[in-house]
C-alpha positions in Angstrom: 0.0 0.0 0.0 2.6 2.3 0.5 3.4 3.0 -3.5 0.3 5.2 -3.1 2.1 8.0 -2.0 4.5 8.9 -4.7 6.2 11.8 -6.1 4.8 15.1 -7.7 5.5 13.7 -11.0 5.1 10.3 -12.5 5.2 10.0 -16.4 7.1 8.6 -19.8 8.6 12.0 -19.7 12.9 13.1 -20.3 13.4 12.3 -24.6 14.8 9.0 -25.0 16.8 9.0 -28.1 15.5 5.9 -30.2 18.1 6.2 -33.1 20.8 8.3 -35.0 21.4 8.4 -38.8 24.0 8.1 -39.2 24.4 5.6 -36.7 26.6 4.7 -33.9 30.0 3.3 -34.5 29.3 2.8 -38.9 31.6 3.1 -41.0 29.9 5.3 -44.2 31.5 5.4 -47.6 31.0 8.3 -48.6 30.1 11.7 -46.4 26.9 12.3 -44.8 24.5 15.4 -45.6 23.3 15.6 -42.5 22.9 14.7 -38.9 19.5 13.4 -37.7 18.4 12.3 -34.2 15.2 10.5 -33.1 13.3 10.8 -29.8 10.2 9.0 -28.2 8.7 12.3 -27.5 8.6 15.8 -28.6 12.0 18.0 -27.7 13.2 21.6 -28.2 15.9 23.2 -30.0 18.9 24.8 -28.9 21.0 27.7 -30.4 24.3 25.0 -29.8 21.9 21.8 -30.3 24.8 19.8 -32.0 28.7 20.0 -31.8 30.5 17.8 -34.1 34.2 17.5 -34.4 36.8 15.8 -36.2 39.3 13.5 -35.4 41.9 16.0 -34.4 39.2 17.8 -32.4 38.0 20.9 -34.5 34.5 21.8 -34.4 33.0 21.6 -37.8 30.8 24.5 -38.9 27.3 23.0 -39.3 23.9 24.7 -40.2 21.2 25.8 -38.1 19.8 22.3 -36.1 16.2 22.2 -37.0 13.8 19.5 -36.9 13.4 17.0 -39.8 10.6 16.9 -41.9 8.9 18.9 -39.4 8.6 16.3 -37.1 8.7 17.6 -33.5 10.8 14.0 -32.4 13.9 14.7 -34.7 16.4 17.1 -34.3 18.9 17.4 -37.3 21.3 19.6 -38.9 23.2 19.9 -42.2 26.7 19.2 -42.9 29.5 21.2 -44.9 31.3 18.9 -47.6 34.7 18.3 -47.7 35.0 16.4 -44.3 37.4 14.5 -45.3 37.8 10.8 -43.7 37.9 9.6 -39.9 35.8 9.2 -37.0 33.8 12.1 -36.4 32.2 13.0 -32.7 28.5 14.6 -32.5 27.7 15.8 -29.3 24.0 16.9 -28.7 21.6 18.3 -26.1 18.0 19.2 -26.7 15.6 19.8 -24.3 12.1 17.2 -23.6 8.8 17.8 -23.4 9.2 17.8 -19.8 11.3 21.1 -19.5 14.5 19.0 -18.9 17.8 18.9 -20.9 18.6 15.8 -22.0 22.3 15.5 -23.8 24.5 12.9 -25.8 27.6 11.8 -28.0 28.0 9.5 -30.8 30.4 8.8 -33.3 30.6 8.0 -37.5 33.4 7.2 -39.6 34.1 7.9 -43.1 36.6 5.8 -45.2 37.6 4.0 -42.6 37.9 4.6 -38.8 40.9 7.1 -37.9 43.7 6.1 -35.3 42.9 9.6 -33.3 39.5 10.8 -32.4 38.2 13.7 -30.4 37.0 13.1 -26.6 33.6 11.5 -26.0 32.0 13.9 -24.2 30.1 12.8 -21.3 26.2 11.9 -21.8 25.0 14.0 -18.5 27.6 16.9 -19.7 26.3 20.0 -17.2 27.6 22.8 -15.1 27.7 21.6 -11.6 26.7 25.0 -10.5 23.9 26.3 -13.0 22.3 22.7 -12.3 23.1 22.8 -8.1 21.5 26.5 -7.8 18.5 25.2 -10.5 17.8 22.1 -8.3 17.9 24.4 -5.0 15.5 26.9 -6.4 12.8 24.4 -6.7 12.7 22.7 -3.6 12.7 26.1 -2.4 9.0 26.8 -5.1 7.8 23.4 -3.3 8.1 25.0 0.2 7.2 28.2 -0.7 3.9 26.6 -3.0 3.2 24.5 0.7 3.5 27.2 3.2 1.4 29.4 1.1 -1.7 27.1 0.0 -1.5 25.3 3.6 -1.7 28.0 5.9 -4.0 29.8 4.0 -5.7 26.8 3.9 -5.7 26.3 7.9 -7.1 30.1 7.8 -9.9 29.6 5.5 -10.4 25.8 6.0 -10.5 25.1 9.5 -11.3 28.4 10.7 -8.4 28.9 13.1 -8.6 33.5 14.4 -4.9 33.0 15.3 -2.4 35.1 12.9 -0.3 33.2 10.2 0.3 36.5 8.2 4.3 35.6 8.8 3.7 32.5 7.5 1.9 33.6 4.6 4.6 36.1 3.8 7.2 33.6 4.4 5.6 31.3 1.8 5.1 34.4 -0.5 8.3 35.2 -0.7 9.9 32.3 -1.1 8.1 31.2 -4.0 8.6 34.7 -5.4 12.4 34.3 -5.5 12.7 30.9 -6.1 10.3 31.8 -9.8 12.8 34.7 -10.1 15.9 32.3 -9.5 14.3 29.4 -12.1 13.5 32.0 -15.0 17.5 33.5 -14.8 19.2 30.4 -14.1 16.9 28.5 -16.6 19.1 29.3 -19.3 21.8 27.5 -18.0 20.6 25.0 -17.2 19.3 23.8 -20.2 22.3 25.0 -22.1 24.6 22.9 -19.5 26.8 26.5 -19.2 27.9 28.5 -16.4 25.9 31.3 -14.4 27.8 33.8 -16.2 24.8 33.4 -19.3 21.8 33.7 -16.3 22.3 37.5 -17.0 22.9 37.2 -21.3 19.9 39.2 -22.7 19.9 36.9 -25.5 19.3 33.3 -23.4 17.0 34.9 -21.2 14.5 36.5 -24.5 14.9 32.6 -25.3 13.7 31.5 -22.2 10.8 33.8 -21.9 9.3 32.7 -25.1 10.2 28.9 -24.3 7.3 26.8 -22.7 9.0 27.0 -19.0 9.8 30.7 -19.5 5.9 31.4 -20.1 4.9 29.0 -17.6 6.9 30.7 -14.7 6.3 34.2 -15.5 2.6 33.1 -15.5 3.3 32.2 -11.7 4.7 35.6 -11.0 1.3 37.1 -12.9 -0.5 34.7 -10.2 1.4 35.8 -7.2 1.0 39.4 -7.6 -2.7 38.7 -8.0 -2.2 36.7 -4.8 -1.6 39.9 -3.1 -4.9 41.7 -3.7 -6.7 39.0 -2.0 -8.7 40.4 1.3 -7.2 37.5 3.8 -6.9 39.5 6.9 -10.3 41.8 7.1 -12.8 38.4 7.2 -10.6 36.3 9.4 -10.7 38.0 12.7 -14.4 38.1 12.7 -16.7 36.2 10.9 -16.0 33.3 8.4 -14.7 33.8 4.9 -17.0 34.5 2.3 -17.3 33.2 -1.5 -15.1 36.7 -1.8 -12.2 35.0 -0.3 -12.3 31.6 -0.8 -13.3 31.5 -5.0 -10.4 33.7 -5.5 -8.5 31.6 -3.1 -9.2 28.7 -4.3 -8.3 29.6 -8.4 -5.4 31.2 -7.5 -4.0 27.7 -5.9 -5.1 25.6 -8.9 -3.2 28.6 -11.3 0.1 27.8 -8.8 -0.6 24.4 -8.9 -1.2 24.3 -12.9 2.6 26.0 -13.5 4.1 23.0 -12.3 2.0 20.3 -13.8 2.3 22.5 -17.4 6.4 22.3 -17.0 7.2 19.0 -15.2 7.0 14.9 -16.3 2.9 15.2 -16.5 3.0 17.6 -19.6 4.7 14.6 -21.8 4.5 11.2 -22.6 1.4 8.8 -22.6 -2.3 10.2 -21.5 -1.0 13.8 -20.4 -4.9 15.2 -20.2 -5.3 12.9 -17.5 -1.5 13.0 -15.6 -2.3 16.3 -16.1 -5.3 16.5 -13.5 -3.7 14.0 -11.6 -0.2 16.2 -11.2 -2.5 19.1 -9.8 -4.0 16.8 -7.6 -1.0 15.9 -6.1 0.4 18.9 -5.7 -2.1 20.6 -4.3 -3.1 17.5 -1.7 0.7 17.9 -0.6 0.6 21.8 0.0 -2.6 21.4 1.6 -1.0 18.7 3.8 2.8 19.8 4.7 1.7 23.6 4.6 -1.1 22.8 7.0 1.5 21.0 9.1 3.7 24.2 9.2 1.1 26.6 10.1 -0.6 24.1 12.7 3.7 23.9 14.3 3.7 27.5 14.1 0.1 28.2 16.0 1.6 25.8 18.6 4.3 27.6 19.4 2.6 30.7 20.3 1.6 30.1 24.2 -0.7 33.6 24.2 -2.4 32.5 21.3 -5.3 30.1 21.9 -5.7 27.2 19.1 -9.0 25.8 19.4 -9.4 22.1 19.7 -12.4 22.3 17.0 -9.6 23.7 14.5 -7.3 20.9 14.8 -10.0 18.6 14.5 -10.8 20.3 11.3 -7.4 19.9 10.2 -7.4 16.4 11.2 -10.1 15.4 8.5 -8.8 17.5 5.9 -5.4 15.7 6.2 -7.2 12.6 6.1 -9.1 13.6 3.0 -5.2 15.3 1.1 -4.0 11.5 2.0 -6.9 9.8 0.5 -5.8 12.1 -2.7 -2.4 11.4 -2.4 -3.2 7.7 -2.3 -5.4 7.7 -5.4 -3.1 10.1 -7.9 0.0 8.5 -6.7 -1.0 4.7 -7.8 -1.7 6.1 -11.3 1.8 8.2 -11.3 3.5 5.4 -10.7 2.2 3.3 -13.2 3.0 6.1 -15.5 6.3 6.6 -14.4 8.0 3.2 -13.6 6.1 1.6 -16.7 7.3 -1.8 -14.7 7.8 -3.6 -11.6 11.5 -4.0 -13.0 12.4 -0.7 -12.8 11.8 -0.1 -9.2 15.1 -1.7 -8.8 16.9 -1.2 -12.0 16.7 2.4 -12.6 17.2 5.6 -10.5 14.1 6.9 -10.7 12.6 3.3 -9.1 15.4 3.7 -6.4 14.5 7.2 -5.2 10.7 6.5 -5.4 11.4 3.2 -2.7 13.3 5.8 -0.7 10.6 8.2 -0.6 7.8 5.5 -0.1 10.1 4.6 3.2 9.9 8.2 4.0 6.2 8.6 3.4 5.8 5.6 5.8 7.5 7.2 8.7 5.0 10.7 7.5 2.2 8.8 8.1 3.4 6.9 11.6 3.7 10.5 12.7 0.5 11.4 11.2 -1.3 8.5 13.0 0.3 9.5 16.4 -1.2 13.1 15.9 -4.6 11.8 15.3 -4.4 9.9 18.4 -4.2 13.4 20.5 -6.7 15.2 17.9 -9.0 12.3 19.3 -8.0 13.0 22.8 -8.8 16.7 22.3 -12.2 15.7 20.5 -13.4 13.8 23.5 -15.0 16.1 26.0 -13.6 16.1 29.6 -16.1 14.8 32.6 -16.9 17.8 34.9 -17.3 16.9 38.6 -20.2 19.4 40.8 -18.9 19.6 44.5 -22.3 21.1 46.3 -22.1 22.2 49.8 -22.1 19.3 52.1 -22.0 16.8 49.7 -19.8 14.3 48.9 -18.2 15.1 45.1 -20.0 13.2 42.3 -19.1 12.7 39.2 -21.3 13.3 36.3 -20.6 13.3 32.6 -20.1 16.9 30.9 -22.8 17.8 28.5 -23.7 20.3 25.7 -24.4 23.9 25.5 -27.3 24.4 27.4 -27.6 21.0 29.1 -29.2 20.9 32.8 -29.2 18.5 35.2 -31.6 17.8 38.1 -29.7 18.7 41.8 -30.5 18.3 45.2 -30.2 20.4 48.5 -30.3 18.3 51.3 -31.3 14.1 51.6 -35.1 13.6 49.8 -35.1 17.1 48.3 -35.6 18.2 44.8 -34.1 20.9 42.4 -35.5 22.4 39.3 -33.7 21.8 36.1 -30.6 24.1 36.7 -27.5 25.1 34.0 -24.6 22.4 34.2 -22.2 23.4 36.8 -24.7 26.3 38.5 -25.8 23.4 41.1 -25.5 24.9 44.7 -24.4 28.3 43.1 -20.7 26.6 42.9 -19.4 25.9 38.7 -19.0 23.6 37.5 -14.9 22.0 38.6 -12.9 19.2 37.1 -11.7 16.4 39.1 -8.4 18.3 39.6 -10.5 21.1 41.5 -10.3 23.4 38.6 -13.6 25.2 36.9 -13.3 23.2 33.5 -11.3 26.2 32.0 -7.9 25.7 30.5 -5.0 28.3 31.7 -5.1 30.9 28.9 -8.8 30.9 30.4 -10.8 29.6 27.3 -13.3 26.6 27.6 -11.6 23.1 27.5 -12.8 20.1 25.5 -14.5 19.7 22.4 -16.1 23.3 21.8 -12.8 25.0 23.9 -9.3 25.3 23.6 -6.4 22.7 24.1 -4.3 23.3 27.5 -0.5 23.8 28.0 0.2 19.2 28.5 -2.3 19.3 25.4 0.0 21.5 23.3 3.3 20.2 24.5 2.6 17.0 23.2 0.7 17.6 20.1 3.3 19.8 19.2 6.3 17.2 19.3 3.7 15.0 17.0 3.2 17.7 14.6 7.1 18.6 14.6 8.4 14.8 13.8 5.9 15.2 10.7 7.3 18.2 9.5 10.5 17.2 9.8 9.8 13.8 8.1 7.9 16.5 5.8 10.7 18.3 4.4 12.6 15.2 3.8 9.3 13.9 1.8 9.9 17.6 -0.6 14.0 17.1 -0.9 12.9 13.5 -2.4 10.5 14.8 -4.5 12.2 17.7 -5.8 15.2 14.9 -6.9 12.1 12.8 -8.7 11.3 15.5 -11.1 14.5 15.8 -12.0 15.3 12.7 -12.7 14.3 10.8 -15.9 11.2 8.2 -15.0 11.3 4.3 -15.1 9.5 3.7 -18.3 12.0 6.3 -20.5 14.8 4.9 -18.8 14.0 1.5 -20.0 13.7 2.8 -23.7 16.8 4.5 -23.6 18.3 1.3 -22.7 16.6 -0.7 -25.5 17.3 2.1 -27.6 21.2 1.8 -26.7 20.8 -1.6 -27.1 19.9 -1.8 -29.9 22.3 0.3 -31.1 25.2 -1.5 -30.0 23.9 -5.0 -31.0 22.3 -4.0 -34.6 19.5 -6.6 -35.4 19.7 -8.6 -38.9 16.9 -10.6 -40.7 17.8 -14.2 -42.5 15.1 -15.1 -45.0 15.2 -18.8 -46.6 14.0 -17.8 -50.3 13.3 -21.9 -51.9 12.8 -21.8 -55.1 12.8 -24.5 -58.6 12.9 -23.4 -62.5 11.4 -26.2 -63.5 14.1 -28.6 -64.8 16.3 -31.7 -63.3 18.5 -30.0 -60.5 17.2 -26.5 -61.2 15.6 -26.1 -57.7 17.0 -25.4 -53.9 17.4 -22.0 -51.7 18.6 -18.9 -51.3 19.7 -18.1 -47.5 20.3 -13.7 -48.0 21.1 -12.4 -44.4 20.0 -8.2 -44.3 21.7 -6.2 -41.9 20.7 -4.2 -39.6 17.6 -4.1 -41.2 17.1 -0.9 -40.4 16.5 2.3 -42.2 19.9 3.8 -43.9 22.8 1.4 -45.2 22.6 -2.1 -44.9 24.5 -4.8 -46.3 23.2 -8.1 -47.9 24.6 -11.3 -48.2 23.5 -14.7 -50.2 24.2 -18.3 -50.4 23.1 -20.6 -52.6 22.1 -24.3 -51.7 21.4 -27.0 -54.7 19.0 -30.3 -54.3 21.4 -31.9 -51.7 21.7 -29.4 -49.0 25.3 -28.1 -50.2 26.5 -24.7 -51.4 25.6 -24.3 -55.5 26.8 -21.4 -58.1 24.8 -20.1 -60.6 25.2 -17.8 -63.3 23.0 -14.6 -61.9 21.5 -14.1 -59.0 19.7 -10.6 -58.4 17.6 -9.1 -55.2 15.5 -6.3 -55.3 13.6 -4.8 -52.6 10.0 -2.7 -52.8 7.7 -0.6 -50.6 4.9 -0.9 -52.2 3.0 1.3 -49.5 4.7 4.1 -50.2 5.6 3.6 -54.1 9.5 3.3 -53.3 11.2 0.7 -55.0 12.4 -1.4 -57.1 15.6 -1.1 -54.9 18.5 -3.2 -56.9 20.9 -4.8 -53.8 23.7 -5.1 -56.6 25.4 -8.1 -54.8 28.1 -9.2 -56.7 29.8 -13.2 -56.7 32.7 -13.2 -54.6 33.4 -17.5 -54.8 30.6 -19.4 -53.0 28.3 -16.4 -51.3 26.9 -13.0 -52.9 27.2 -10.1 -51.2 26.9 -6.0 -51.4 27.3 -3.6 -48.7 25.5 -0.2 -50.9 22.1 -1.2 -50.1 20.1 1.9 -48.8 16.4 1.7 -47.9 15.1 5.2 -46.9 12.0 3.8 -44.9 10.6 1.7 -42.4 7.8 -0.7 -43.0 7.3 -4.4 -44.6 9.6 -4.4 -47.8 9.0 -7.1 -50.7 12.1 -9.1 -51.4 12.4 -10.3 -54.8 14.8 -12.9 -55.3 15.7 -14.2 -59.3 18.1 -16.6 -59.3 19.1 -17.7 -63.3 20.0 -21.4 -63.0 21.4 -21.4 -66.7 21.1 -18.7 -69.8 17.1 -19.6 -70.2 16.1 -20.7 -66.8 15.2 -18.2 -63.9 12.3 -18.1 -61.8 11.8 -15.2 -59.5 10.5 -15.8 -55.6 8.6 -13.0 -53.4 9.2 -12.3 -49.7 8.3 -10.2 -46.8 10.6 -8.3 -44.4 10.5 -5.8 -41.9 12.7 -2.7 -42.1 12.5 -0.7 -38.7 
């Protein structure tokens, strides 16, 4: 049960790159045009996209990187001519769907691989700094979003009179810088350069017209608006009106909105509906820490009475922001992990277990604090102490309750107010009128006492503590690429290193004595771009056979391309050619001819796949 509660996040999201052209580690024969990358999701552009050097380590002057055939999943730039032969390094970085930079290297030969080649730059290439400070200013959103929304929350929510305008301000401002701090150093960070470019006019127009630019300088918009709402006027003495809380309440969904419309929810599969779920979340979490912070903070103010019906109110609501957590984490991490695998075999299943152990200790000291809020909620027995009499105990009742009294042995007393019996109030066992030691009313409808608010606040502290640890995890989850995307990088790479090949058994018979048997032809990779294609011929008794001709030819008929000549050529016992190109994926028709002498051929049809 505990992978309910996961992060603020949860989806296919970070680019995996799915394939290069050329590809990894070929050998070409002649130069490439152009470099192309495909992703599993849609990615942004960069001004310095692509770097690609040569094998003495000079950076070659490429064109403008642009997407290919206007497909938001490539990114690809031209090529100068007159490379010259060698290994050649491309080093990329493009930014996901998700707001995050994701970056890369490969390498292509032409000719023939070179005995020197340039550095491989490291696949996670970043500034330590830009990407430290980046990574601090949004925890620092997350605690600012959760001190806002919760203590406005306890306010508006569960009706607590005591002042949390420090708190409010607190949470105000720290969101307030932390959005300023994101939208300078946002540059940086996706570039992977220092914090010398957070100030460069230029990276900074590109950030504000980038998805995350708009989305944060929305949040600013939303802050300021925060401002003009009338929090302190209804609080103090009467309960807030749809004037307060509709306001309230959009303004919270806005915040909450600017994360979900940047983070893992705004990419990969089903985003409408990770979408709500992300908001969810968030909000459920704000409403839950924040409310922890300003419930700690009321508690520490000994003058200021916090009435027991308030953190009852509180109590329930947390219940309620769990019972959301619960449902929206389940389906983010389904979306996130993709399998049960990856809990174990990727980072993002590693930090998720460590937060679910965290969670686990959050709601142990949740449960602990419900056992007082239950305490508070029960009321106290009241115990009359008439003149002469001997006390007796009898259990406290409502506003307005009476009870029947008597003076003396045999003699009755009208119905009189609870604790007016004898003209003496009403005492607890302790000897004391029922009143707490600020003075307010104990039990249900009162205040909680000094012991009361001792222990309730070393509850409420352990959660916030446990609380903050819960946000540090969570802030590292959003940043880190999800299970499902890191298992298709993987098979991605995998691929790449271990290119697939197709064998197809062609039989075939012309017709005359000894004219039949099969063709074996091997295609490899099988993928789109160069592949090479080899052939042997077997005769009637299973061993290898020559024949004058043999010719392949390969067809998409789908898309009208084709016929594709292979133009192997006989080199003693097998056919082979290595200048086969096929430009697209899908089911290609094979045709095999094989001439068996200078009047008898027969031609044979087969299927394969081209990915």
């Amino acid at each position: 049960m505990l992978v309910l509660f996961t992060g603020v996040s949860g989806a296919s999201a970070h680019a995996a790159l799915t394939g290069t052209d050329p590809q990894d580690g070929s050998v070409l024969k002649s130069e490439p045009r152009r470099v192309t990358l495909t992703f599993s999701e849609s990615i942004g552009l960069l001004d310095d996209s692509f770097r690609v050097l040569t094998p003495e380590n000079r950076r070659v002057h490429t064109g403008a990187p642009s997407h290919a055939d206007d497909r938001s999943d490539t990114a690809s730039v031209t090529l100068p001519r007159g490379l010259g032969t060698g290994t050649f390094t491309v080093a990329w970085r493009v930014v996901s769907a998700d707001s995050h930079p994701v970056s890369g290297a490969f390498t292509f030969s032409i000719g023939k691989p070179s005995a020197t080649t340039a550095p491989l730059p490291s696949a996670a290439a970043s500034n330590p700094a830009s990407t430290g400070l980046y990574d601090i200013a949004r925890y620092a959103a997350y605690s600012g979003l959760a001190l806002l929304i919760g203590a406005a929350t306890f306010v508006l929510g569960c009706g607590h009179r005591g002042s949390v305008r420090r708190l409010l301000l607190t949470g105000w401002w720290t969101l307030l810088g932390s959005t300023l701090a994101l939208l300078l150093l946002r540059g940086p960070y996706e570039r992977g350069t220092g914090l010398g470019d957070a100030l460069d006019p230029s990276i900074l127009s590109d950030t504000l017209t980038s998805r995350p630019g708009i989305v944060l300088v929305a949040r600013l918009a939303l802050l300021a608006a925060a401002v003009l709402l009338p929090l302190r006027a209804p609080l103090r003495d009467r309960a807030p009106g749809p004037a307060v809380l509709l306001p309230g309440g959009l303004l919270a969904l806005g915040l909450a909105v600017t994360w979900a419309a940047a983070e893992h929810a705004s990419a990969g599969i089903q985003v409408p509906v990770a979408m709500v779920s992300s908001v969810l979340h968030l909000l459920a979490m704000a409403v839950w820490l924040g409310g922890l912070a300003a419930l700690l903070s009321a508690l520490h103010r000994p003058a200021e009475p916090v009435a027991t019906a308030v953190v009852t109110r509180f109590s329930r609501l947390a219940l309620v922001s769990v019972a959301v957590l619960a449902a929206t984490g389940v389906y983010q991490s389904w979306r996130g992990l993709g399998s049960w695998d990856a809990l174990t075999s990727t980072s993002y299943g590693r930090l998720l277990l460590v937060k679910v152990a965290a969670v686990a200790l959050l709601l142990a000291g949740a449960a602990f604090s419900r056992r007082w809020t239950a305490r508070l909620a029960t009321p106290r027995a009241a115990v009359t102490v008439p003149a002469g009499r001997v006390p007796v105990t009898v259990p406290a009742g409502g506003p307005g309750e009476t009870r029947e009294g008597t003076d003396g042995p045999g003699e009755e007393r009208g119905p009189q107010p609870e604790g007016a019996e004898d003209g003496h109030e009403g005492r607890t066992e302790d000897g004391h009128d029922g009143r707490t030691e600020d003075g307010h009313d104990g039990g249900a409808g009162g205040t909680i006492d000094a012991g009361q608010r001792q222990g309730l606040r070393r509850s409420v502290l352990a959660e916030v503590t446990v609380g903050i640890l819960v946000l540090m995890i969570t802030t590292m989850l959003t940043g880190t690429q999800p299970g499902r995307a890191a298992e298709e990088t993987a098979a991605a790479t995998a691929a790449a290193d271990h290119p697939a090949s197709s064998t197809t058994t062609v039989p075939f018979d012309v017709g005359t004595p000894g004219g039949h048997g099969k063709v074996q032809v091997e295609l490899s990779p099988g993928r789109v771009g160069e592949n090479s294609v080899q052939a042997v011929i077997f005769g009637p008794d299973g061993g290898l056979a020559t024949v004058p001709e043999l010719r392949i030819t390969f067809t998409l008929e789908s898309q009208q391309v084709g016929p594709i000549d292979a133009e192997i050529t006989d080199k003693g016992g097998y056919w082979t050619s290595d200048t086969l190109t096929l430009p697209l994926p899908g089911t290609w028709t094979m045709k095999t001819t094989v001439r068996t002498t200078d009047v008898d051929q027969v031609t044979v049809e087969r299927k394969v796949r081209v990915s």
